[in-house]
C-alpha positions in Angstrom: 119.4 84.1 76.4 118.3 87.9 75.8 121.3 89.9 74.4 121.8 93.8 75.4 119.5 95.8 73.4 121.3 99.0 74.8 123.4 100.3 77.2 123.0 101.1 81.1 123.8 104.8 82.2 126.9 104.2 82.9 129.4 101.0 81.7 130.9 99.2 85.0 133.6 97.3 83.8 132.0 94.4 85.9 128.9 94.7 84.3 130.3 94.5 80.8 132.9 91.8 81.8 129.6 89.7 83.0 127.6 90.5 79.6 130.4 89.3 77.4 131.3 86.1 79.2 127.6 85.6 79.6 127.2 85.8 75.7 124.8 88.7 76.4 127.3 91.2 74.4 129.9 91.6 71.9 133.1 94.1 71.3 131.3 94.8 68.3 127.8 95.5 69.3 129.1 97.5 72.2 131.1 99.5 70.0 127.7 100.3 68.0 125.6 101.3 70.9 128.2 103.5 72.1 128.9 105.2 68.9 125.1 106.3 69.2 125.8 106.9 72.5 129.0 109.5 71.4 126.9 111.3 69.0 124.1 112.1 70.8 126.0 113.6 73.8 125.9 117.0 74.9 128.3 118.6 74.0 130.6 119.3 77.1 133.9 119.9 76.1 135.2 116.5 76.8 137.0 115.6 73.3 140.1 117.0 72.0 139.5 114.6 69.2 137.9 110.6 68.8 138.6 107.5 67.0 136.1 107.2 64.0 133.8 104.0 63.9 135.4 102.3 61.9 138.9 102.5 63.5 136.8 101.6 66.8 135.4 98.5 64.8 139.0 97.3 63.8 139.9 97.4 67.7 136.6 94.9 68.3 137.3 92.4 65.4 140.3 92.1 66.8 138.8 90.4 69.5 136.6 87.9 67.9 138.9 85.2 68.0 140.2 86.3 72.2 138.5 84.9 75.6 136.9 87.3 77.8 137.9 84.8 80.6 141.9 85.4 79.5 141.9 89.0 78.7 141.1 90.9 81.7 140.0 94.3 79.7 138.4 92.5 76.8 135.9 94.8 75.2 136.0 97.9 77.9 136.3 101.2 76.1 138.4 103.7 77.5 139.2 107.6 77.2 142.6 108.8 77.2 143.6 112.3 78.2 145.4 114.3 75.3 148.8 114.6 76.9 149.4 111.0 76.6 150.2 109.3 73.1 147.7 107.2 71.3 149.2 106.3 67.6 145.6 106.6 65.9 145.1 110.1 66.8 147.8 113.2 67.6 148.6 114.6 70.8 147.9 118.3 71.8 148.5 119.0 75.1 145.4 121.0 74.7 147.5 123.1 72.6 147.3 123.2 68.8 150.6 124.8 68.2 152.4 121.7 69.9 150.5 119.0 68.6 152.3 116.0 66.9 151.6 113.0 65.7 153.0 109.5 68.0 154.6 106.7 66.2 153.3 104.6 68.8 150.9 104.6 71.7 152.2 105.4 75.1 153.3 102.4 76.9 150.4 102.0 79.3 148.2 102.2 76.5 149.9 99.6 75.0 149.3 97.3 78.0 146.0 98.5 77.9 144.8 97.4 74.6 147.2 94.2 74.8 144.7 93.1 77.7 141.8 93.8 75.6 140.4 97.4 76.2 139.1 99.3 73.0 140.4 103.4 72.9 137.7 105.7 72.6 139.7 108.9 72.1 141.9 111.8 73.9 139.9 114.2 75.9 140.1 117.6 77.0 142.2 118.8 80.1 144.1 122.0 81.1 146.7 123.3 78.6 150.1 121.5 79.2 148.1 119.6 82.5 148.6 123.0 84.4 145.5 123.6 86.2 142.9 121.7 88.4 139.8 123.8 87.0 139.4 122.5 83.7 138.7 125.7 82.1 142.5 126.3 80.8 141.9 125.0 77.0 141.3 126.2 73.5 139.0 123.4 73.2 137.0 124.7 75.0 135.7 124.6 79.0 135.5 121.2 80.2 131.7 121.2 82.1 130.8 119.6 85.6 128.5 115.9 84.9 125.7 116.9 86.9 125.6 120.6 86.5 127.2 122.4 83.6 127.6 125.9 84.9 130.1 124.0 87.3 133.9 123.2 86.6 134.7 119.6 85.8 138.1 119.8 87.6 141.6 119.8 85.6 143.5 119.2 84.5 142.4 115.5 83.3 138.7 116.9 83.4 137.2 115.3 80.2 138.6 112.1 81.4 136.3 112.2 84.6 133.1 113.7 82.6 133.9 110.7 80.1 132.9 107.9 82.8 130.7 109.8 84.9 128.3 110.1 82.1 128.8 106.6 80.4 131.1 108.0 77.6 133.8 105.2 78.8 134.3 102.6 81.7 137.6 103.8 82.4 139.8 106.9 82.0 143.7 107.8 81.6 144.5 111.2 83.1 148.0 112.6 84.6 148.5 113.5 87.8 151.2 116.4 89.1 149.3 118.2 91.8 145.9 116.5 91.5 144.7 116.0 88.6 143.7 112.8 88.9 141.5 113.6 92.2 140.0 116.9 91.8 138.0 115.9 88.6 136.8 112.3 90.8 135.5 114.3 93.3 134.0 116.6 91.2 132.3 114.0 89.3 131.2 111.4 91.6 134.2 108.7 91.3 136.8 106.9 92.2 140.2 108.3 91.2 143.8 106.7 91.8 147.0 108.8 92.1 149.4 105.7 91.8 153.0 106.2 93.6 155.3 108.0 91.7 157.0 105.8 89.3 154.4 103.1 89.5 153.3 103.5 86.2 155.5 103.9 82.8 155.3 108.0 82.0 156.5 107.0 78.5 154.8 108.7 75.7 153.4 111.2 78.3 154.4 115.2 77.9 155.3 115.7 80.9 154.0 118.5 83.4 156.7 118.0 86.0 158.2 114.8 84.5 159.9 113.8 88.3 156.4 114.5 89.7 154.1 113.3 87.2 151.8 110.1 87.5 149.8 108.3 85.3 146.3 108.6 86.8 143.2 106.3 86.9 139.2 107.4 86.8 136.7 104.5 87.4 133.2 104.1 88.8 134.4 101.4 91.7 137.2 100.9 93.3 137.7 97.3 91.9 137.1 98.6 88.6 140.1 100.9 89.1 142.1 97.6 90.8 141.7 95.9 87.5 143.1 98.3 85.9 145.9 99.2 87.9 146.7 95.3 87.9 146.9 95.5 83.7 148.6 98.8 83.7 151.6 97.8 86.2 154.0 96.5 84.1 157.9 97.9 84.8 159.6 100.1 81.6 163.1 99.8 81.7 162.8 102.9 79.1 161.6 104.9 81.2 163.9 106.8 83.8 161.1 107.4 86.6 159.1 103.9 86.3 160.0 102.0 89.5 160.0 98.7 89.9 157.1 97.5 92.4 157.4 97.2 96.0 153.5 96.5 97.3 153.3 97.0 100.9 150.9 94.6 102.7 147.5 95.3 103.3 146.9 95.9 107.2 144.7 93.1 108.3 143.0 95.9 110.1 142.0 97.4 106.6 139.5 94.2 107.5 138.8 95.2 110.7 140.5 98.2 113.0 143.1 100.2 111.8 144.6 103.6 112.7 143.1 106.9 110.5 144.8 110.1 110.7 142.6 113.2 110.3 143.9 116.9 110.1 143.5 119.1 112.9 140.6 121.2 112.9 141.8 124.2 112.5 144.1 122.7 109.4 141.2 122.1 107.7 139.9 124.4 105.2 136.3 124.1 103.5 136.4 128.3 102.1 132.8 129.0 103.4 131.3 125.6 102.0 129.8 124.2 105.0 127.7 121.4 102.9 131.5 120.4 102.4 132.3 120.3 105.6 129.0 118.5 107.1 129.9 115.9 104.2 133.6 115.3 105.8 132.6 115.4 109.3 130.0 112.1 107.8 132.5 110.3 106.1 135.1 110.4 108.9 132.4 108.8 111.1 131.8 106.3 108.7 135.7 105.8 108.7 135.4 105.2 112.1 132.5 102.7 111.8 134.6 100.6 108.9 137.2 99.9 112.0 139.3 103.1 112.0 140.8 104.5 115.2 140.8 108.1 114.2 144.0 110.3 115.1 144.3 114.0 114.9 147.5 114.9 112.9 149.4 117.5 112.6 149.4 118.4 108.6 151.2 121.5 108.7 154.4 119.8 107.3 152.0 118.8 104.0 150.8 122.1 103.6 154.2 123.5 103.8 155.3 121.2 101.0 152.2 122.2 99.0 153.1 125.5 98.9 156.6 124.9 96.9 154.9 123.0 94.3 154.6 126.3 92.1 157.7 127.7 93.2 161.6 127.2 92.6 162.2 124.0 90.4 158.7 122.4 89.8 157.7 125.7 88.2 160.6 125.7 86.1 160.2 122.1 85.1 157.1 122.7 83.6 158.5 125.8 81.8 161.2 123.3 79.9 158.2 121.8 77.4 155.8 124.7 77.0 158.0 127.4 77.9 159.8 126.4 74.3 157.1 128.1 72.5 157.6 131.3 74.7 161.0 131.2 73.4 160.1 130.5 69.5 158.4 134.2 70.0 154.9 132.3 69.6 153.7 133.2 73.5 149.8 133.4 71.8 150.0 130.0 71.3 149.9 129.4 75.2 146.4 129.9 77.0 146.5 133.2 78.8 146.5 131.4 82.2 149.2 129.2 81.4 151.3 131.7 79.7 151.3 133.7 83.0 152.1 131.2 85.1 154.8 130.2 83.3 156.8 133.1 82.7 157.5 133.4 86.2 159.7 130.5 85.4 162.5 132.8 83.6 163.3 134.3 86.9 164.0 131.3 89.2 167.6 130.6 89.7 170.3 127.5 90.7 170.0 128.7 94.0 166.0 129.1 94.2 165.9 125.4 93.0 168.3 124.1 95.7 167.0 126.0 98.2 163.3 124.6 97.7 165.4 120.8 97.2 166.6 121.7 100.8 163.5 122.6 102.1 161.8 120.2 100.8 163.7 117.3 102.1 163.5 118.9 106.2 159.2 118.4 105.3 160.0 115.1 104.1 161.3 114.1 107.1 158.7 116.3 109.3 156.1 114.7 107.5 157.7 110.7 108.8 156.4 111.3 112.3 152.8 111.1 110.9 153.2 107.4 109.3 154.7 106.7 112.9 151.0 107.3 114.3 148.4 106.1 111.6 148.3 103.7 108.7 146.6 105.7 106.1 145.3 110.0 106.2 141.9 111.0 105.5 141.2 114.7 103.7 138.3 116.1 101.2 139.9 115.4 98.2 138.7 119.4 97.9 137.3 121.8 100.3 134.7 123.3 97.7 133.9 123.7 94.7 133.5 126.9 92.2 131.1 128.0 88.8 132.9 128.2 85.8 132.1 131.5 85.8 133.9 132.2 89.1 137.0 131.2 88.1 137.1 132.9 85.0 137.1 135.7 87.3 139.6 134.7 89.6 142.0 131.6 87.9 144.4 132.1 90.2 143.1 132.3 94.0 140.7 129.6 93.2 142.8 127.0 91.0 145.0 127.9 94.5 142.5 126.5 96.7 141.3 123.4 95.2 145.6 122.3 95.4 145.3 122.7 99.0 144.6 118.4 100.2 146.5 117.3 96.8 149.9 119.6 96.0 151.8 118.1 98.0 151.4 114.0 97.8 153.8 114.1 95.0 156.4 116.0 96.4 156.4 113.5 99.5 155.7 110.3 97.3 152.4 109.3 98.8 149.8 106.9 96.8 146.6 107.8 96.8 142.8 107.7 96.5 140.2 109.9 95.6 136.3 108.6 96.6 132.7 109.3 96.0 131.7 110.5 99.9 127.9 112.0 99.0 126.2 115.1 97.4 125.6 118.7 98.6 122.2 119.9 98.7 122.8 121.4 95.0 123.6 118.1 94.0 127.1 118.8 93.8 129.4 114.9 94.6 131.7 115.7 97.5 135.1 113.5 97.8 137.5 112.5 100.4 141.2 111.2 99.4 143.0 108.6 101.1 146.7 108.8 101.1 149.5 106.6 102.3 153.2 105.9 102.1 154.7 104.8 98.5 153.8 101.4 97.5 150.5 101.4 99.9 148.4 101.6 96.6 147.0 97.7 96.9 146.4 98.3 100.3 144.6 101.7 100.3 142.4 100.0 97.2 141.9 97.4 99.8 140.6 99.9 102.2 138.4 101.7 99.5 136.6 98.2 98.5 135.7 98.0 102.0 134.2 101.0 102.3 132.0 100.8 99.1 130.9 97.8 100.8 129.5 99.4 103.9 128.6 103.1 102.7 127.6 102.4 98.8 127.7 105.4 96.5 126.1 105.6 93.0 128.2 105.1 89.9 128.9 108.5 88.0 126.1 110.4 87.3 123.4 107.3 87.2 121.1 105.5 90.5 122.8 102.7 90.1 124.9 101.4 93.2 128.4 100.7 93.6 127.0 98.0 96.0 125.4 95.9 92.9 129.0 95.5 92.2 130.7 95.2 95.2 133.7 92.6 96.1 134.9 91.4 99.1 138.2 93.3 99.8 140.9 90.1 100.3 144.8 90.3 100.9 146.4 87.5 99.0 145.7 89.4 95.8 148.3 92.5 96.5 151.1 90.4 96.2 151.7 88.9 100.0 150.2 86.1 102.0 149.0 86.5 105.8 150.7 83.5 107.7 149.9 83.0 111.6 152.9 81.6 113.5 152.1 80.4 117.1 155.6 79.3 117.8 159.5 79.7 117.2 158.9 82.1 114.2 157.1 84.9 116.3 159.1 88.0 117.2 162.5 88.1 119.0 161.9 84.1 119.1 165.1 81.2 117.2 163.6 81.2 114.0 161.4 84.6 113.6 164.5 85.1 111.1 163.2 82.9 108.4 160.2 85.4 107.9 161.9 88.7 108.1 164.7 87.7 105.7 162.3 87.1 103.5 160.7 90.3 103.5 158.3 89.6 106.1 156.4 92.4 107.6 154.7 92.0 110.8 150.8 92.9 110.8 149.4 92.1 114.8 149.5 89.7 117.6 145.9 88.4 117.5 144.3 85.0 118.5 142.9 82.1 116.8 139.0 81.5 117.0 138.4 79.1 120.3 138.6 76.0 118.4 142.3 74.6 118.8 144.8 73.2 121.5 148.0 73.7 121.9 151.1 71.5 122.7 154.7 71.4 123.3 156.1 69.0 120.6 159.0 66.1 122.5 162.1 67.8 121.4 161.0 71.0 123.8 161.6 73.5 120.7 158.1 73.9 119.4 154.9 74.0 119.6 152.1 71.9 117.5 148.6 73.4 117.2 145.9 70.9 116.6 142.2 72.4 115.0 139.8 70.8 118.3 136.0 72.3 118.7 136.3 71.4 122.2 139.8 73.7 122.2 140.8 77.3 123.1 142.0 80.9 121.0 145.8 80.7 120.8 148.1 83.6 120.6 149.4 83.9 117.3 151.1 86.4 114.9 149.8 87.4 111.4 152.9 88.3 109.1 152.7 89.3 105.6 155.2 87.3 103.3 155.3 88.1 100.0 154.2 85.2 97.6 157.5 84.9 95.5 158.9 83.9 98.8 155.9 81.9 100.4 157.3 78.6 98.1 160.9 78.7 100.0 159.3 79.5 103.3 156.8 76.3 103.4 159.3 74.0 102.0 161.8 74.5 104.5 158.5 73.8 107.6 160.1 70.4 108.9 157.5 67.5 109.7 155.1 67.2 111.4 154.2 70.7 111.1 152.7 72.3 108.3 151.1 74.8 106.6 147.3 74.6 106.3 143.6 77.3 107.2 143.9 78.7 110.1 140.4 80.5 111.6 140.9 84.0 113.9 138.5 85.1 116.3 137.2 87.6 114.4 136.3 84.8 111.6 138.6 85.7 108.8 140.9 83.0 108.0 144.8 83.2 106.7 147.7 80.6 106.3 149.5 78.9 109.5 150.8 76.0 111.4 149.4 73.5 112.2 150.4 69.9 113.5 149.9 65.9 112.6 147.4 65.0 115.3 149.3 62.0 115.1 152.0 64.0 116.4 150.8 64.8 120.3 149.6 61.9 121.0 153.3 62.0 123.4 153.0 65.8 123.7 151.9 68.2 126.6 148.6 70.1 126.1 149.8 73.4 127.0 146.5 74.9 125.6 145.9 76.5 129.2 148.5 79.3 128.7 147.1 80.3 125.8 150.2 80.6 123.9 153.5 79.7 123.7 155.5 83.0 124.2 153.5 82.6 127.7 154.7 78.6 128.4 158.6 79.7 127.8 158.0 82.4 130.5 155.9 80.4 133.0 156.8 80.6 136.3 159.5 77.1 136.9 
């Protein structure tokens, strides 16, 4: 079998997970080919610094005696951005007068390179993560992957460039007010903002530490799933790390589901009409995935965008930085940054409350919109800008590229930014998806769907997301989908046992036409029997969450049980059936087509 003589464009962490258990690749022949790969780059301003070989080498040994088929990151080289600890190599901040030097890697790292992945280095980013340009660093500008006279995106912008251009499969950033979603759009990928707390902030210097998230750049969606999956592990340590609370993914994610879309006139493309063409295409394609699109009313998000530099996020970020404004060693802060910052010193008590207050009336504003759509659509950015633009104007234009993304943290949505085409330049364009907290399984969900029908290349390369493409399934985000046909539906005897259980309904649906129905002897239930010469049956899908799914079968008294249960629109979940032993006595019912209708029938 031929082994990998070099490397594709870009590294898929499905590709490279084949190749090793394939025997077509090692850690350590990787780690060769990349180092080649490392020096001959062009020179982008992506690195703040980067492991030497032979420390990269030591990470690959390592794995000689591990399984690619029990690590789940074994061999995949990733970047890290330099405001998050790595113990080979200091942190900056992109700020030499702050560096220091970790004991120990940050905590997701840890997880990281416990599951196998190899660290490449820390990359560049805007100073102290304040900025979504890129340009904000004494390391240099951070250049756009497919044009370098373009910005990159900030603050985590070498982490994007990094995978875009086959650098890395995988990236850390941080994200405050976007981060982690500017610089995927920007560079053709796919970019989780997790929910707030998801993921461990320890050994991160924080931005807005009750704001910031650990962010995610990958080429795929289920590339950034497998990483998510390694990376959500709960840190007591940390103050902000939640523990996790997955919502269900909406069976409609599947099929149809409800996708809210700003009103017209709240949405803002700042003359970029190749922009706006783009998002007019992908929420047609949104609607040809299964979604039922809504117009929303935004203005409660944009309001809460608008505080995020203002009263106490501004002067959160002035706690870390702002000490070396007070040390009188202001040079040491990029000239941007500096400025932005000292408007910090004249916030008070009472401009902080006033903005908690105000904050919290948009919170509850912005509730009415989850009442009327699953999941919001948005460009992740309404254009884009030369590097040389907004060196000219830092401020109005770093402004406008925070307009979709300043205020998901805030209101403590999860997130998604996606590749969603190219403007005629051959500039990527992006939309975000966004969602309650916790939605971030099912929003991946809805991503892996999408790649599915509308495939985008990976990072800067021809190659298609579609080569790697998975089917999107439910069971794996931490809930099972169980039909009930009987007692358990809503506002029925025994509906209880589900939603005690943290049960959350999903839809009233109906089996394929392939099963009869019949009311069991004691008058209490009903037994449906799998018969090709049956009928569809009214069911309900629930999603119960698999640490309860044991305590919920076991207590399913003979001779029902739980076993495949085919819908008419040919997916199948868990649900009841019945012994066909058992209605031998019984009365086929089938003809009402359910059972809620049979307890109502007319006597």
């Amino acid at each position: 079998m031929k082994t990998w003589s070099e490397l594709p464009k870009v590294l898929s962490i499905a590709d490279l997970s084949h190749a090793y258990r394939n025997g077509l690749l090692t850690p350590a022949a990787l780690v060769n080919m990349l180092w080649q790969r490392l020096e001959s780059a062009p020179e982008r301003g992506v690195w703040i610094s980067r492991l030497p070989l032979e420390r990269l080498l030591t990470y690959a040994k390592a794995l000689a005696d591990q399984s690619p088929d029990e690590l789940p990151l074994y061999g995949i080289p990733f970047a890290i951005k330099d405001n998050i600890d790595l113990a080979d190599l200091p942190t900056t901040a992109a700020c030499p007068a702050y560096a220091y030097q970790p004991q120990q890697s940050a905590f997701v790292v840890r997880q990281l390179i416990a599951a196998g992945a190899i660290p490449v280095g820390k990359t560049n980013l805007d100073q102290f993560a304040t900025g979504l340009v890129g340009t904000r660093s004494p390391y240099g500008v951070c250049q756009n992957s497919f044009d370098p006279a373009y910005i990159a995106g900030g603050s985590s912008s070498g982490s994007a460039v990094t995978v875009a251009t086959g650098l890395a499969s995988f990236a850390l950033g941080t994200d405050t007010a976007g981060s982690g979603r500017v610089p995927a759009a920007f560079n053709n990928l796919v970019g989780i903002k997790p929910t707030r707390g998801l993921l461990s902030t320890a050994g991160v210097v924080p931005a807005c530490r009750s704001l910031d998230c650990v962010s995610v750049f990958a080429l795929t969606a289920a590339d950034a799933q497998q990483v998510l999956q390694v990376a959500v592990v709960y840190d007591d340590a940390d103050a902000y790390n939640r523990p996790d609370q997955p919502l269900p993914v909406p069976p409609g994610f599947a099929g149809r589901f409800r996708c809210g879309v700003p009103k017209p006139e709240q949405l803002q493309f700042f003359g970029d009409d190749a922009a706006e063409s783009l998002f007019a295409e992908a929420v047609a394609q949104m609607q040809a995935q299964g979604g039922s699109m809504v117009e929303v009313d935004i203005q409660p998000l944009l309001e809460a965008a608008a505080l995020l530099y203002a009263g106490p996020w501004l002067a959160e970020r002035y706690l870390v930085a702002g000490e070396l404004m007070q040390t009188n060693n202001p040079d040491a802060l990029f000239p941007v940054t500096r400025d932005i910052l000292a408007k910090a010193s004249d916030l008070s008590a009472a401009d902080a409350w006033r903005a908690f207050y105000r904050l919290q009336d948009l919170k509850r504003q912005s509730e009415a919109i989850w009442q009327q759509v699953d999941v919001l659509v948005t460009p992740t950015t309404g254009t884009i800008y030369p590097i040389a633009a907004v060196e000219a104007s830092p401020v109005e234009l770093n402004s406008r590229l925070g307009y979709y993304t300043n205020f998901m943290n805030l209101l403590d949505l999860s997130a998604i930014a996606l590749p969603a085409g190219f403007r005629t330049n051959g500039l990527p364009f992006g939309i975000t998806l966004c969602a309650p907290a916790f939605a971030d399984r099912a929003l991946l969900a809805l991503a892996k769907r999408r790649e599915q029908l509308n495939p985008h290349s990976l990072g800067i390369s021809q190659i298609s997301s579609s080569d790697f493409a998975v089917n999107a399934t439910e069971d794996e985000f931490g809930f099972v989908r169980v039909a009930v046909c009987g007692a358990h539906m809503s506002g029925l005897p025994l509906n209880h046992l589900l939603t005690g259980r943290g049960g959350i309904f999903l839809q009233s649906t109906f089996t394929a036409p392939t099963y009869r129905l019949y009311a069991l002897p004691d008058g209490k239930r009903p037994g449906m029997v799998r018969d090709e010469t049956g009928a569809s049956i009214s069911v309900e899908v629930w999603a119960l969450p698999i640490s309860r799914y044991g305590e919920f079968v076991a207590e399913i008294p003979p001779p029902l049980g739980i076993g495949s249960v085919l819908l008419h629109d040919g997916s199948t979940v868990q649900g009841f059936v019945c012994e066909a032993a058992a209605v031998r006595e019984a009365l086929d019912i089938t003809g009402f087509g359910g059972w809620r209708a049979y307890l109502t029938r007319p006597d």
